[in-house]
Structures are given as structure tokens and as C-alpha cells.
C-alpha positions in Angstrom: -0.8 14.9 -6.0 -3.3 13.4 -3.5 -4.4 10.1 -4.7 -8.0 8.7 -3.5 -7.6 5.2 -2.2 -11.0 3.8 -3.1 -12.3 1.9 0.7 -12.4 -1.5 -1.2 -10.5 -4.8 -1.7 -9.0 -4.4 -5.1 -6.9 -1.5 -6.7 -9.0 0.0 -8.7 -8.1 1.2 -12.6 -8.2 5.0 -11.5 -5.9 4.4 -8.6 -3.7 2.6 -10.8 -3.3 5.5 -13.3 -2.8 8.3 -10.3 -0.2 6.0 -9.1 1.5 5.5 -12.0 1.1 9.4 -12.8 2.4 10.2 -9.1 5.6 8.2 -9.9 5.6 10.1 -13.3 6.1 6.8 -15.4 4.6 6.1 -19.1 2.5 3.1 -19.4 6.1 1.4 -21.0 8.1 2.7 -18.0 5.3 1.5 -15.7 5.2 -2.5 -17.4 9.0 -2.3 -16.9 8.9 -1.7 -12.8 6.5 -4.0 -12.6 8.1 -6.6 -14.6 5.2 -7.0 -16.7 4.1 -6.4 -20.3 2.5 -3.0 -21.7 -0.6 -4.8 -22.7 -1.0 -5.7 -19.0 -0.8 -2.2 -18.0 -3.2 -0.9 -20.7 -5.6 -4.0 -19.4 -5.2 -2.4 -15.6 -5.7 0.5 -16.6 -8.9 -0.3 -18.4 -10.3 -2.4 -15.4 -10.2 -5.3 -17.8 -7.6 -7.5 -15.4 -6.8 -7.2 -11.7 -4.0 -5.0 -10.5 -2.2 -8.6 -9.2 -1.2 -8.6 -5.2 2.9 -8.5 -5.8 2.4 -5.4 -7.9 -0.6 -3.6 -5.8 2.2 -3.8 -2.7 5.1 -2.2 -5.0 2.8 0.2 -6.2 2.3 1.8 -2.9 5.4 1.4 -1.3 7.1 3.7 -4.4 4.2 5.8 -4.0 4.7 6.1 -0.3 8.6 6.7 -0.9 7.4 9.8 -3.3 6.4 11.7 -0.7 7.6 12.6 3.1 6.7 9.9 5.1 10.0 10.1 7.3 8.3 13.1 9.3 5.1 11.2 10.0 4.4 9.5 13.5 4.8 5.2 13.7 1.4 3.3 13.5 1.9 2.0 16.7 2.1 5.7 18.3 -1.2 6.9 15.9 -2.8 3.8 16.9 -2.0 3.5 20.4 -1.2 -0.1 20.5 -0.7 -1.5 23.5 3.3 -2.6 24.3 2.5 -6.4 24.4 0.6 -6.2 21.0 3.7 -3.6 19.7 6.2 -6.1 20.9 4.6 -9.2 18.8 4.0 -6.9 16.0 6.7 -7.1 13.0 6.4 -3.7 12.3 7.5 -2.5 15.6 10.5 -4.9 15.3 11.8 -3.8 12.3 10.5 -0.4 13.2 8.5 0.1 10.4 5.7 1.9 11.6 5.5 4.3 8.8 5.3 1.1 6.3 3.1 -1.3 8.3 0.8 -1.8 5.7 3.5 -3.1 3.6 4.7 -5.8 6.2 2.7 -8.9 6.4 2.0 -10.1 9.3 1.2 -6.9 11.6 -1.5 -6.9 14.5 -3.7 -4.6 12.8 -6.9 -4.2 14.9 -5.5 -7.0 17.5 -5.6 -10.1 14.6 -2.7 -11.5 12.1 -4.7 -11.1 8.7 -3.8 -14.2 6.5 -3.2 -12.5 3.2 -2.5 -9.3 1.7 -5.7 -8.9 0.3 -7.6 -9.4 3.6 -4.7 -7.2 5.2 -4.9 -4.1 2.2 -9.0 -4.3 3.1 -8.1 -2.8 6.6 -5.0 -1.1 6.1 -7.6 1.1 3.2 -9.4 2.6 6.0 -6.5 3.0 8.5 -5.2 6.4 8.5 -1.6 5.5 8.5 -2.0 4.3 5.4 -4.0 7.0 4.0 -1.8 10.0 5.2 0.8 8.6 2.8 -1.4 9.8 -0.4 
């Protein structure tokens, strides 16, 4: 299943439902992962509440883990980041480079983004993070 990450800040409620179809969950299985309650899925779902940060983030990284990411090259290779930039960069510590957009804290585009959703903004139109869906 190729899911369309829409270029914006928030998940939207169509991304929310391929994702949750892409991990084959019910809306019940869904509000369990997520530690939530079913009427907060059906309220994402409808685009009546916002898809909250801590959730957004585990959304993806089961979604990422869904498919073959193990065979894809390390941000820092696809982006040809310079070694002094790779060395200050957590994902090139923990060797992450396949989940960069799930670490905080990453040089993405030379800068530290403060928060996830200033980070998520960038990593939408990065194409490491779009190969993965």
C-alpha cells in the first residue's frame, strides 16, 4: 500500500486511516496501540481532533517497520551531509539513518528544529522519509 503523505504540518484524517489500514488494525485495535480511546480514533479519523504529536511519531515508525526499509540507503548518504554535520547529527550516532525523521534532534537542512512538529514539516518533503510509504 503506498500511503500519500500530504506536504503539510498536521497528519491529516486520510493519512491516518491509510496508516491504520497499512498496519491492518480496526479502529478498536488502533485506540489500543495508541493508548487511547475508540472515540478518539473515530474523532481522527473524522478530522474533528488532531492526530496528537506522541501518536503521529508511533504511527510512522510502525508504518515504516511494515515495509523494507533495512535495504534503503542512510539519510546522511541520500543527502550528502557533510562529515562534520554527520558527526553532530544524532542519527548518524545511533546510526539511524533510515529513521532520522523519528529522532529529534537531527541536522536536517544544516539546523536543530525545536519540535516535532517544526521537524515532521521538513522531514514531509524529504525523500527519506517519503521512500518509506
Amino acid at each position: 500500500m503506498i500511503i500519500k503523505v500530504s506536504r503539510g504540518v498536521l497528519l491529516e484524517s486520510k493519512e491516518f486511516i491509510q496508516l491504520r489500514k497499512k498496519l491492518n488494525k480496526t479502529q478498536i485495535q488502533m485506540a489500543q496501540l495508541l493508548g487511547t480511546s475508540i472515540k478518539a480514533i473515530h474523532s481522527y479519523e473524522q478530522g474533528w481532533r488532531r492526530v496528537p504529536a506522541h501518536a503521529e511519531r508511533q504511527l510512522y515508525f510502525l508504518a515504516a517497520r511494515k515495509g523494507d526499509y533495512r535495504h534503503r540507503k542512510p539519510c546522511w548518504v541520500i543527502k550528502k551531509c557533510p562529515f562534520e554535520q554527520k558527526r553532530r547529527c544524532p542519527a548518524w550516532e545511533f546510526q539511524a539513518g533510515r529513521l532520522c525523521w523519528f529522532i529529534n534532534g537531527t541536522i536536517c537542512d544544516g539546523i536543530v528544529h525545536k519540535d516535532w512538529q517544526e521537524k515532521i514539516k521538513i522531514c514531509r518533503s524529504c525523500e527519506v522519509f517519503s521512500s518509506l510509504f
